[in-house]
C-alpha positions in Angstrom: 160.8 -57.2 -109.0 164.3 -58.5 -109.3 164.4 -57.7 -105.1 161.0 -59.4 -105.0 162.5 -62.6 -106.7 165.9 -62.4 -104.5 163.7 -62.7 -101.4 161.8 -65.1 -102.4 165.2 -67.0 -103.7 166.5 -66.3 -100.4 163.1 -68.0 -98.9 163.0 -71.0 -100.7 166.8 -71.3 -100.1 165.8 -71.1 -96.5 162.6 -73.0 -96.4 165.0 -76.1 -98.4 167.9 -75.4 -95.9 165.3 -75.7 -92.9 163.9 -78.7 -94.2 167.3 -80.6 -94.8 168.4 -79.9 -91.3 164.7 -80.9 -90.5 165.1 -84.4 -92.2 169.0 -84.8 -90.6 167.6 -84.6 -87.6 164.6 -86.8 -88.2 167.3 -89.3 -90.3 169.4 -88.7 -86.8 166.4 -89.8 -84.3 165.6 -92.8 -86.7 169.1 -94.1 -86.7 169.3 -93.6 -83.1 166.0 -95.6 -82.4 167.3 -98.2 -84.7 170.2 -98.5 -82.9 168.2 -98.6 -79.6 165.8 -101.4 -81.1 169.2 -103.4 -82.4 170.7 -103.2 -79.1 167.4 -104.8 -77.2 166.8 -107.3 -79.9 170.6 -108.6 -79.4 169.8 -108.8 -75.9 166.7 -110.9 -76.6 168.5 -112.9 -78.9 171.0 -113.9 -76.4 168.6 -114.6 -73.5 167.1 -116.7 -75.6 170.4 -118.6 -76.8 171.1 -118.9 -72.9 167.4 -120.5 -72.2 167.7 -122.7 -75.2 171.0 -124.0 -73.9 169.8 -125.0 -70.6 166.7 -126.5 -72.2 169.3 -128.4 -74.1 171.3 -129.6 -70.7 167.9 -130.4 -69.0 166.6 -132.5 -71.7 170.0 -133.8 -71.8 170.2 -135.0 -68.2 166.3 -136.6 -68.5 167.3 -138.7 -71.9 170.6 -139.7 -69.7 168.1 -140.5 -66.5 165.4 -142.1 -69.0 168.3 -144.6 -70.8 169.6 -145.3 -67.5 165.9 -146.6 -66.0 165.6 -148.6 -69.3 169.0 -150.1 -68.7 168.0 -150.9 -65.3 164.4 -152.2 -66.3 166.1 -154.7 -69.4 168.8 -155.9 -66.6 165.6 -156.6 -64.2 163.5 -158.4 -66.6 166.7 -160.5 -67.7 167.6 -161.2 -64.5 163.7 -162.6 -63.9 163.5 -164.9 -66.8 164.9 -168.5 -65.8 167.7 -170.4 -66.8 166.9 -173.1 -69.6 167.5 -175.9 -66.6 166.0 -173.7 -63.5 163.1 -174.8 -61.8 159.8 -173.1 -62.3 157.1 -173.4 -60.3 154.1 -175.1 -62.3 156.3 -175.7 -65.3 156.2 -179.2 -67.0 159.6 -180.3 -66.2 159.4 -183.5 -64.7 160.8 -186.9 -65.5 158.6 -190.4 -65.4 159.3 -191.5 -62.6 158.1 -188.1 -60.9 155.1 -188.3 -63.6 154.2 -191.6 -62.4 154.4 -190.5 -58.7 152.3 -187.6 -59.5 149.2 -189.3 -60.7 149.9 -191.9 -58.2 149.2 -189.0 -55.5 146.4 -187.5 -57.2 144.7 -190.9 -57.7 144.9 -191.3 -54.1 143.4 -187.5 -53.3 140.5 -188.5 -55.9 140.0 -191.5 -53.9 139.9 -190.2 -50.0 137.7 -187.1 -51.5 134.9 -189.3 -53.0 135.1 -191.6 -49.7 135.1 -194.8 -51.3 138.6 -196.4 -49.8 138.5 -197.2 -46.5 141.9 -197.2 -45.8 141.8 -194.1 -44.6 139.2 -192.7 -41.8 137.0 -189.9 -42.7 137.7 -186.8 -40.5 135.6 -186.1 -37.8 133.8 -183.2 -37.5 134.3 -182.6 -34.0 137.7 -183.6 -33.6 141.0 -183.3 -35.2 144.7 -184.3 -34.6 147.6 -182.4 -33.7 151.3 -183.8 -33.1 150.2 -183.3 -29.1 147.4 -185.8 -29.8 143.4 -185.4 -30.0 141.7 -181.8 -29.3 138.1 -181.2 -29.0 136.5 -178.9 -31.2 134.5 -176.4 -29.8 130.6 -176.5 -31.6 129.5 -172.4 -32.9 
């Protein structure tokens, strides 16, 4: 029996030497996996870095471009807004005497359109003046 219990010592000594060289090797394979899966994810990690930096110059250059076109829209619209004294057509700066002259012509367009002045002839319909003198108008 004492043989009986020495083999089966010797067995389980075996079996537990077996199963730690089992589990170095599986602890070997792991570590070497790890360190396969470290490697690619530091490779990731830095092809990433690398896009995010030329994102970062690319947005960089289109903020520059951007400020630039507002720059250039703010000097545009400045330059198009008159001086305080500049002439603009249709705006109200006109003195009296340029006042007075002004309703002075319009009375007078009021007049020859309602026809009742006859200072002035009515135009005919079939002829009309030119600085070379009278032409006859063709009737359609």
């Amino acid at each position: 029996m004492a043989e009986r219990f020495n083999q089966l010592e010797s067995h389980a000594v075996h079996a537990q030497s077996s199963a730690l060289g089992e589990a170095e090797n599986m602890r070997t394979g792991f570590q070497a996996q790890l360190a396969l899966l470290q490697a690619e994810l530091s490779q990731k990690e830095w092809a990433l870095e690398e896009r995010q930096a030329i994102i970062a110059g690319i947005e960089q250059e289109y903020r520059q471009q951007v400020d630039a076109l507002r720059q250039q829209l703010a000097e545009e619209e400045q330059s198009a807004i008159p001086a305080d004294n500049a002439f603009v057509m249709g705006a109200p700066n006109l003195t009296e005497a340029q006042r007075e002259k002004l309703h002075k012509l319009d009375d007078m367009v009021n007049t020859i359109r309602s026809g009742d002045d006859n200072s002035f002839p009515a135009p005919s319909g079939r002829r009309w003046q030119t600085g070379f003198g009278w032409k006859r108008r063709w009737r359609s």
